[in-house]
C-alpha positions as CSV (number, residue, x, y, z in Angstrom):
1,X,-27.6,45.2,0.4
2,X,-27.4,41.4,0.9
3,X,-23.8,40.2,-0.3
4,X,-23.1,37.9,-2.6
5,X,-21.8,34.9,-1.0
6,X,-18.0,34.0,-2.6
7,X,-17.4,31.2,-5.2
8,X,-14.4,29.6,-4.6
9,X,-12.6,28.4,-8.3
10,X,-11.7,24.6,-6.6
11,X,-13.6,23.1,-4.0
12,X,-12.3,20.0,-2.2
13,X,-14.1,17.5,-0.4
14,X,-11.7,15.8,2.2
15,X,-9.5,17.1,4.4
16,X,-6.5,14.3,5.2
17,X,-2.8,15.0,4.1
18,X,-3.3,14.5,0.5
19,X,-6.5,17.3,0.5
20,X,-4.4,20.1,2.4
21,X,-1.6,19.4,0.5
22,X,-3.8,19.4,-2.8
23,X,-5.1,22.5,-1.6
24,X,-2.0,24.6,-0.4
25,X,-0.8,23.9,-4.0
26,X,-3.5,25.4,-5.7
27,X,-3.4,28.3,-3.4
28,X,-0.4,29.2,-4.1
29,X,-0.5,28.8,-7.5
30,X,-3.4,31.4,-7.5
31,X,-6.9,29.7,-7.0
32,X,-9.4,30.7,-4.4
33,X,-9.9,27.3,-2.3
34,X,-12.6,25.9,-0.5
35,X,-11.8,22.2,1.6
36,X,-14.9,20.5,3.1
37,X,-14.7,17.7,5.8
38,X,-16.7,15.6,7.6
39,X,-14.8,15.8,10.8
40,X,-11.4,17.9,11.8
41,X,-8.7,17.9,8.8
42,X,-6.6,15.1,9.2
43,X,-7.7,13.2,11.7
44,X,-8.8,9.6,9.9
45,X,-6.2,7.4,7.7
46,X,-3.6,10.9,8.0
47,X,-3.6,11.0,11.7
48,X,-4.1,7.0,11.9
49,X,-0.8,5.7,9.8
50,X,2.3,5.1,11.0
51,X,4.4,8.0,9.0
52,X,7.4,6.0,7.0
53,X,8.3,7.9,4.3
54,X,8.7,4.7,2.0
55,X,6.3,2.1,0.2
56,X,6.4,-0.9,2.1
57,X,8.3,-3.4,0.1
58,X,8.4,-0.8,-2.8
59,X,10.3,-3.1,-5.3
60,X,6.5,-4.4,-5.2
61,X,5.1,-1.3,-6.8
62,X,4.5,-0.2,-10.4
63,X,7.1,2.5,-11.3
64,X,4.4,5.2,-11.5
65,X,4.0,4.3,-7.6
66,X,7.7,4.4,-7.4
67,X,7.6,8.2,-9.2
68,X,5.8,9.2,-7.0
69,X,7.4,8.6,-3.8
70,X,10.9,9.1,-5.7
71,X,9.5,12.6,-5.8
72,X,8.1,13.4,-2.4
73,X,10.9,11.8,-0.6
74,X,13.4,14.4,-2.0
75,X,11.0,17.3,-1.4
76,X,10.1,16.4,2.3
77,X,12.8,17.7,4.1
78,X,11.7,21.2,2.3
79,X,8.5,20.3,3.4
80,X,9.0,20.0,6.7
81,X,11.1,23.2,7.2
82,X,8.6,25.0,5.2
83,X,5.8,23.7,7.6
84,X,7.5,24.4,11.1
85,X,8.7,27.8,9.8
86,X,5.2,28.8,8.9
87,X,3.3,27.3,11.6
88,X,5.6,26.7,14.5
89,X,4.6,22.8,14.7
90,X,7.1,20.5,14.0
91,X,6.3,17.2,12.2
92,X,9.1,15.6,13.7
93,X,11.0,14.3,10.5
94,X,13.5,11.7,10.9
95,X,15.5,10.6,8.6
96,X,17.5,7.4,10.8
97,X,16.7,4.5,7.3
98,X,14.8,1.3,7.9
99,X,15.8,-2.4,8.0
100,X,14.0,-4.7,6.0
101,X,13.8,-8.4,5.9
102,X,13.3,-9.8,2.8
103,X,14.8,-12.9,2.2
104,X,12.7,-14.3,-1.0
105,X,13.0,-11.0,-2.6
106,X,16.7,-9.8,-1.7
107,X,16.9,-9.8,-6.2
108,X,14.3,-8.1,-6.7
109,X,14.9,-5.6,-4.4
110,X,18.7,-5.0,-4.8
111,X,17.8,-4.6,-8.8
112,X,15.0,-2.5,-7.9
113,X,17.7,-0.3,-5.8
114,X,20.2,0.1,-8.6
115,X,20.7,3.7,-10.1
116,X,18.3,5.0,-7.3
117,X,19.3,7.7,-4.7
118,X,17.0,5.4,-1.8
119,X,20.1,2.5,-2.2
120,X,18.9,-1.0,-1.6
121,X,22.4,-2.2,0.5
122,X,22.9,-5.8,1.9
123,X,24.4,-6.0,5.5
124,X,25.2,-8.8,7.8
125,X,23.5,-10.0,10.9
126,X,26.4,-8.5,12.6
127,X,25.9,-4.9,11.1
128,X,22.1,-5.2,11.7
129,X,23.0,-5.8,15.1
130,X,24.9,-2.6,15.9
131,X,22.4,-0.3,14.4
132,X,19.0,-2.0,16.3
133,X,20.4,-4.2,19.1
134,X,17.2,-4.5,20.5
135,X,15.5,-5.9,17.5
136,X,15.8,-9.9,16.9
137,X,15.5,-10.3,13.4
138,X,15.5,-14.4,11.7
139,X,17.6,-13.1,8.7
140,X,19.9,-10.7,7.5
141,X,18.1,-8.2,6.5
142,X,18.2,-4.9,3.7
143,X,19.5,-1.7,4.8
144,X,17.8,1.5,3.3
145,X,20.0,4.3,4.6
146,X,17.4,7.1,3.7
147,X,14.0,6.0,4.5
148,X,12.8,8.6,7.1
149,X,9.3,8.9,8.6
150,X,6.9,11.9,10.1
151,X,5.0,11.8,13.2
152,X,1.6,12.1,11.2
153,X,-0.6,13.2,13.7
154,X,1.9,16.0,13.9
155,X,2.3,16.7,10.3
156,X,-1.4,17.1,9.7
157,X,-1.9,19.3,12.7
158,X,0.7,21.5,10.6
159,X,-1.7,21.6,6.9
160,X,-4.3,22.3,9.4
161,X,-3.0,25.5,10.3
162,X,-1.1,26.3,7.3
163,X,-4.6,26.1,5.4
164,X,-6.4,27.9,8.1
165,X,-3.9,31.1,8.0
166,X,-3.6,30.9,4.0
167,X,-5.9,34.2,2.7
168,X,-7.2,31.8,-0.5
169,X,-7.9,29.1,1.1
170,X,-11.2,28.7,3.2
171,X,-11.6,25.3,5.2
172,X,-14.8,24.0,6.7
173,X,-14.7,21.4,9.3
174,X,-17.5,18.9,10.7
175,X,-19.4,19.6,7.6
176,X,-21.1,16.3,5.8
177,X,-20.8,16.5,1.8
178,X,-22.3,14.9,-0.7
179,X,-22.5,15.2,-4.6
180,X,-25.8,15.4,-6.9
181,X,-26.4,15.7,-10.6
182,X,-23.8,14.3,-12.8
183,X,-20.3,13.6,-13.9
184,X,-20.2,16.5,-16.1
185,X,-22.6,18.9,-14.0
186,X,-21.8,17.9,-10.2
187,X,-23.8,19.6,-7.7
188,X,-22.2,19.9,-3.9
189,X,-24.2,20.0,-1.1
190,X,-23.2,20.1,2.1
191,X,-26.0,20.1,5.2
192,X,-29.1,20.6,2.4
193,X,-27.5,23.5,1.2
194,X,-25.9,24.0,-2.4
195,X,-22.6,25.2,-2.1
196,X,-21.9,26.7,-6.1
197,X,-18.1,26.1,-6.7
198,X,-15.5,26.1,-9.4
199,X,-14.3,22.9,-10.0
200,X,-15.0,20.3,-7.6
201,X,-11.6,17.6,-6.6
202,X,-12.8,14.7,-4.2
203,X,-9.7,13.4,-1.9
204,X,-12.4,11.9,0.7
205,X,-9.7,9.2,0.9
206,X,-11.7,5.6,1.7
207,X,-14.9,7.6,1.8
208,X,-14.2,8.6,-2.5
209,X,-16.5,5.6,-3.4
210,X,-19.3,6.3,-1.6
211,X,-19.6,10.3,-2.6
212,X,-19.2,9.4,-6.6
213,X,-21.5,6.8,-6.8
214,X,-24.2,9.7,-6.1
215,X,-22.9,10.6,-9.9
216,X,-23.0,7.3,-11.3
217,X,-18.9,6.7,-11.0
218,X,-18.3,3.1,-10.1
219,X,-14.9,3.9,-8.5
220,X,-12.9,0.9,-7.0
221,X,-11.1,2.8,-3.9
222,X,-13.0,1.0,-0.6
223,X,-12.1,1.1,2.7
224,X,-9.0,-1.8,4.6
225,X,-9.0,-1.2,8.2
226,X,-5.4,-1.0,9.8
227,X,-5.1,-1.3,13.9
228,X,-2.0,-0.1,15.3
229,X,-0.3,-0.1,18.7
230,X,1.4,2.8,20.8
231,X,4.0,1.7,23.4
232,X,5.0,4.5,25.8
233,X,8.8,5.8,25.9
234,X,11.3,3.2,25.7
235,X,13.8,3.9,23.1
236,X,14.3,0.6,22.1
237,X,14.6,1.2,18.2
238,X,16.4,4.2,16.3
239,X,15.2,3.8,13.0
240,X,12.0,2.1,10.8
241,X,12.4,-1.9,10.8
242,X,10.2,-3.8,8.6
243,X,9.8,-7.6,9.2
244,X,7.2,-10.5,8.3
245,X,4.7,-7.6,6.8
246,X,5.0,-5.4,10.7
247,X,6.9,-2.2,11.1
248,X,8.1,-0.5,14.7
249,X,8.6,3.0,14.0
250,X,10.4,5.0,16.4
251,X,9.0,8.6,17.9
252,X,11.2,11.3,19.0
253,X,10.1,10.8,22.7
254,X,11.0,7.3,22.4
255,X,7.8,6.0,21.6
256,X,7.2,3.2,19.2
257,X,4.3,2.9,17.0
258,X,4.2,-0.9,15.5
259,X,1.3,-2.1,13.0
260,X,-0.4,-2.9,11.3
261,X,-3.5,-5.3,10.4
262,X,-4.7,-5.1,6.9
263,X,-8.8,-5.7,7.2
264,X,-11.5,-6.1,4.3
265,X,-14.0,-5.3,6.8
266,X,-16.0,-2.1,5.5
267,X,-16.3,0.9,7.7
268,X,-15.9,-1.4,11.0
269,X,-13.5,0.8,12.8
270,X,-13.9,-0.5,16.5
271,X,-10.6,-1.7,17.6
272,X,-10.7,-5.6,18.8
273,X,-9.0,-7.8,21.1
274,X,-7.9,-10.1,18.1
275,X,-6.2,-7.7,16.4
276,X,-4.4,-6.7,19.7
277,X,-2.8,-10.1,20.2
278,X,-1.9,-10.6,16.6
279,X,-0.1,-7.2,17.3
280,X,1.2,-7.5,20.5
281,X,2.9,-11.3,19.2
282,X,4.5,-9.9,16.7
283,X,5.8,-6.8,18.1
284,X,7.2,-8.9,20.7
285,X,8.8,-11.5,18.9
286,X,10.8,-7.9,16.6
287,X,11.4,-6.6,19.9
288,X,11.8,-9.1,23.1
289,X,11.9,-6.0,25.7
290,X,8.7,-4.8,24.5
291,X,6.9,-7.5,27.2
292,X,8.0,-4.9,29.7
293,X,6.6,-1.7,28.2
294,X,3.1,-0.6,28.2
295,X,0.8,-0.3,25.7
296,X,-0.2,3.3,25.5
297,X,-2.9,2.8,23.1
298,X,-4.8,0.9,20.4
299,X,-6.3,2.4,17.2
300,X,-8.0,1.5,13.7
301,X,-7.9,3.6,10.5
302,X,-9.2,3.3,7.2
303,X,-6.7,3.3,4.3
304,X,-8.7,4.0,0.9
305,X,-7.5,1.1,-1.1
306,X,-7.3,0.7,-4.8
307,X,-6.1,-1.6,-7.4
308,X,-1.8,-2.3,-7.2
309,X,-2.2,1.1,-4.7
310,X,-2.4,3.4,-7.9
311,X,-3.9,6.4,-6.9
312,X,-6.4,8.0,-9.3
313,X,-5.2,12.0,-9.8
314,X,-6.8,13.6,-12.6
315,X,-10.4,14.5,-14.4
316,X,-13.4,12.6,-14.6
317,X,-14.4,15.6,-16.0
318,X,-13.6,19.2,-16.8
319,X,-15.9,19.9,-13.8
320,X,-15.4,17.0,-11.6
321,X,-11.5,15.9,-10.5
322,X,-9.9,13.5,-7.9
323,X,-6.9,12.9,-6.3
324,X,-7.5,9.4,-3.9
325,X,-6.7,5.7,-3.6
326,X,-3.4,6.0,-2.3
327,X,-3.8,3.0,0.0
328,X,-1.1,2.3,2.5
329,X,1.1,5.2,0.8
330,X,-0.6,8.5,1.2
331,X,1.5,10.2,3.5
332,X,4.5,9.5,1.3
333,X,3.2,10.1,-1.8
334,X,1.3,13.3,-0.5
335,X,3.6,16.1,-1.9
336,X,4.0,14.4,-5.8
337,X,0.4,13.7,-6.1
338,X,-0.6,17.4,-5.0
339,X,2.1,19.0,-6.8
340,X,0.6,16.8,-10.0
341,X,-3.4,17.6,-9.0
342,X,-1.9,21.3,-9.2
343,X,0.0,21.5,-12.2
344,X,-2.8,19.4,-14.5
345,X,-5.7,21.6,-12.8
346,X,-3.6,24.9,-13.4
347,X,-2.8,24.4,-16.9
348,X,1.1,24.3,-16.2
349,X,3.8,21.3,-17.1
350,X,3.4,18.2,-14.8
351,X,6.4,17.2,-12.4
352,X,5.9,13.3,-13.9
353,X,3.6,12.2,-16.8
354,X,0.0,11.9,-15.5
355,X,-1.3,9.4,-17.7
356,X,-0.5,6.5,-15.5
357,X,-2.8,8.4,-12.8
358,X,-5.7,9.0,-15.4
359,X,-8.9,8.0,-13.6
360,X,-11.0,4.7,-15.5
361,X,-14.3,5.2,-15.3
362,X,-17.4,3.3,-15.2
């Protein structure tokens, strides 16, 4: 007798950080779970990024941004444990803070800091000094005691497995989706065959656009390049330092990754020599003793950006869902915006109000 081949109740179409995540959750909350991607789970913007656990500059963000990281930064460390206990690969968090130099903004982000556990301190050249005295910095900058950051590549390699071992979950690599029919009555295919599903959630990260305009959804999530830069073991910084718009991040091998470029270029990934220098200068000028460490390697990602970096997480329809546009911030707000995906899709009361995250379509 021919079997009759299994309908999963969610399928997800992407694969990074923020689809594993999405689809853990709704395993373990009971739902049978299919995730589709066009190439190995996380290995575009999640494996490209850098890994700070913070918003860049997040006195800049809305406070439904700021909810959301508010919320994965005090679940992380659970996280993590929970990842290298399962799977046995560590995502190498680090918890070290960051220096930030903010001059223009020191009132905006001092207020911004006030009544929050992620303090906003002020400390003297002097103090900045003893904890990176590698690092030349033109100002005095903010200290931000309990920023951390993950090794990304590292973290997604961890979803991988976890997804891969979890009984509900069934994950399909190197597989090309797309979407047909409508809003309401979405049709995945994937390789000119229909795949029926559940409900269908797109987190195809930069790549969102692209598969709903095949159901009519003008979405405004598009692809901004980011090159970064790898310098081989020299443990010249301890902890995340953010200056002039560039961030070194430290490795636990000594490594440092430093980016990045912010490109409105399309789907042009090919790293280029201008981007190097521009780099290269500015890592440089953070770091003088960087002239006499190698460059390990160059890469480009694509970050899906959106509108103030408000990530849509919700229906378009009771058929059709999405949780994408994170921009620069996925890896931080990963566990909020999964946890939220979950709790609307699953009927059950939602860790933060989700109407900021409603989706506008057009």
């Amino acid at each position: 007798m021919q079997q009759t081949p299994h309908i999963p109740d969610i399928t997800l179409v992407g694969a990074g950080v923020i689809g594993l995540l999405s689809a853990f959750e709704l395993a373990d909350a009971g739902a049978s779970v299919r995730v589709i991607d066009r190439q190995q789970a996380a290995m575009e913007s999640s494996w490209a990024g850098g890994g700070i656990l913070s918003p860049l500059y997040p006195w800049r963000y809305s406070t439904a941004v700021t909810a959301l990281a508010s919320w994965s930064q005090h679940a992380y460390p659970g996280v993590i444990e929970f990842l290298k206990s399962k799977t046995g690969i560590d995502p190498e968090w680090l918890q070290n803070g960051m220096l930030v130099t903010a001059m223009s903004e020191r009132c905006e982000a001092l207020a911004w800091g006030q009544g929050l556990q992620q303090a906003v301190f002020e400390i003297s050249h002097a103090e900045a000094l003893e904890l990176e005295p590698s690092v030349h910095l033109s100002e005095a900058p903010l200290w931000m005691p309990k920023i951390g950051s993950v090794r990304n590549p590292r973290l997604g390699q961890a979803l991988r497995r976890l997804c891969q071992e979890h009984p509900r979950i069934e994950l399909i690599e190197t597989a090309q989706a797309a979407l047909r029919g409508s809003v309401e009555s979405p049709e995945l295919w994937v390789g000119g065959e229909h795949l029926k599903s559940g409900r269908l959630v797109i987190s195809a990260g930069a790549w969102t656009a692209e598969l709903l305009a095949s159901v009519s959804v003008s979405c405004p999530i598009k692809p901004m390049k980011g090159q970064m830069l790898l310098f081989s073991p020299c443990a010249l910084v301890s902890r995340v330092v953010l200056a002039d718009g560039r961030y070194a991040i430290p490795r636990g091998d000594g490594r440092i990754v430093f980016g990045s470029t912010l490109e409105d270029v399309g789907f042009r990934r090919a790293p280029d020599r201008a981007g190097f220098e521009d780099l290269y200068s500015s890592a440089v000028s953070l770091i003088p003793q960087l002239k006499n460490v190698p460059v390990e390697a160059q890469w480009a990602g694509f970050r899906p950006g959106s509108p103030d970096g408000l990530p849509w997480i919700g229906p378009l329809s009771d058929a059709l869902w999405i949780n994408a546009g994170h921009f620069r911030n996925g890896v931080v707000l990963a566990p909020a915006s999964a946890r939220l995906l979950a709790d609307q899709m699953m009927g059950r009361n939602p860790i933060i109000d989700p109407v900021s995250y409603q989706p506008k379509v057009f």
